[in-house]
N, C-alpha and C positions, 0 to 999 in steps of 0.2 A: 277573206275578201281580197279580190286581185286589184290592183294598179298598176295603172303603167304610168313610167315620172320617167323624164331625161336623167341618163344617166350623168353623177355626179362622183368628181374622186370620193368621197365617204364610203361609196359603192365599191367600190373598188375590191379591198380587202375579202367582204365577204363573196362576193360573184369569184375571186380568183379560189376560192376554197369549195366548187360548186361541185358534186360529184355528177359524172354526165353515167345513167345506165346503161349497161357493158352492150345494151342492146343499139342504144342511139350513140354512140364512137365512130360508126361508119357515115354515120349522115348529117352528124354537126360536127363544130369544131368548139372546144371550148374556150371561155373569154379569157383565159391566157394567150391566147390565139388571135382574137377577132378586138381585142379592145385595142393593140397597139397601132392597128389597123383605121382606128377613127381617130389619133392623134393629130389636130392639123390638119386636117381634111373636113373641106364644111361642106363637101357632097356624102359626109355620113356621117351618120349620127345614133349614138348606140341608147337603146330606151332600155333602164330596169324594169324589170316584174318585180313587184311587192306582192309578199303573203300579209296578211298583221302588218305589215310596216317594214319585213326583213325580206330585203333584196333574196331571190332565190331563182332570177332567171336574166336574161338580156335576149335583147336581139337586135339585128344593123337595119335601119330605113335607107336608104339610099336614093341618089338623083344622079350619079354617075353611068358610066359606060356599061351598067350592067342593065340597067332600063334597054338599052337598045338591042343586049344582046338577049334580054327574057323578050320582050315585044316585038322583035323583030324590025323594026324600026323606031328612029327618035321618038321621042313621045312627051314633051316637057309639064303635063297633067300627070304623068305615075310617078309611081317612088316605088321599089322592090323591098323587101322583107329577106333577111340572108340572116344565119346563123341565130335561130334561133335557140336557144339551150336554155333547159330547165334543170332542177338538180334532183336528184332520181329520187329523191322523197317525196314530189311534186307529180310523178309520171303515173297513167291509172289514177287521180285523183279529178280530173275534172279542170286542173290549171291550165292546162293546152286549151281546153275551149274557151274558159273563160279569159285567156289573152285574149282569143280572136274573136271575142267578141265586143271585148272590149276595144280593141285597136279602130277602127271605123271612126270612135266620137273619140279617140289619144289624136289619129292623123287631121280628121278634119278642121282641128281645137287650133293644130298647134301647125299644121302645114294645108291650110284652106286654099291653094293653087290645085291641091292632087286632086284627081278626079278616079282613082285607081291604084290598086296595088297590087304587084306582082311578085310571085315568089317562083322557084324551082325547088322539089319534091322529086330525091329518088323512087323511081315506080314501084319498086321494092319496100318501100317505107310507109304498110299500109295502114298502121295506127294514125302517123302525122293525114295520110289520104283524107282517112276518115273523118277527123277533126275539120280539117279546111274545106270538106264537101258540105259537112252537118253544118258549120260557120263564114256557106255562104260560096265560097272560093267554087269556079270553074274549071276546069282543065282547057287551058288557050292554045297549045300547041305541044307539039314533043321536040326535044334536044337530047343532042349525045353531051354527056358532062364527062366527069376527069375521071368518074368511079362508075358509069354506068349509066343508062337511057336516065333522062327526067322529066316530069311533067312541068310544062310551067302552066302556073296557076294564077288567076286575075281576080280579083273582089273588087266591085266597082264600088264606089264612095255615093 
């Protein structure tokens, strides 16, 4: 069964141990990468995935300057979804959906200002497509990013 819980140093350890599959390296970063990122910063906030209870994914909510640049303007109702990573024993199994489907009543619970969430999806990347089409997610606009065209994508709350 999935959870999602605010991520807490106890998490720590195992998420920095996560293996990302050889096929998802081009389109996440892994949380060696992205947790130093939400130090000190209360415009992001990194949530674990639990399997059973053992942390085995993250990903960043944001209220930062990245809402404006996925929506194309301000927007103080969204929050963006960035770096999400699972650890490839999780991939094929059903745990991608069941975040996103989960996420809706995590955001609502615990951030009830957002009216919407926004993510950016290499177009190339069409398992995550898949996922976030089947759990809801839109395609809002297209962007050139640092690796290649992306979709940005909206799930309204």
């Amino acid at each position: 069964m999935v959870e999602l819980v605010p991520f807490t140093e106890p998490h720590r350890v195992a998420l920095l141990r996560l293996q990302l599959a050889p096929t998802q390296e081009n389109w996440t970063h892994h949380p060696a990468e992205t947790l130093p990122e939400i130090e000190g910063n209360s415009l992001r906030q990194a949530v674990t995935v639990l399997v059973n209870s053992n942390p085995v994914g993250v990903f960043i909510l944001g209220t930062d300057e990245r809402v404006e640049w996925y929506a194309g303007h301000p927007d103080p109702q969204a929050m963006t979804l960035n770096a999400l990573c699972l650890d490839q024993s999780c991939q094929g199994r059903g745990v991608g959906t069941q975040v996103m489907n989960a996420l809706p009543t995590y955001v609502t619970r615990n951030y009830p200002h957002t009216k919407r969430l926004l993510l950016c999806v290499h177009q190339t990347n069409e398992a995550a497509i898949h996922v976030y089409k089947k759990t809801g997610w839109t395609v809002l606009r297209e962007r050139q990013g640092k690796r290649g065209m992306l979709w940005v994508m909206e799930r309204k709350l």
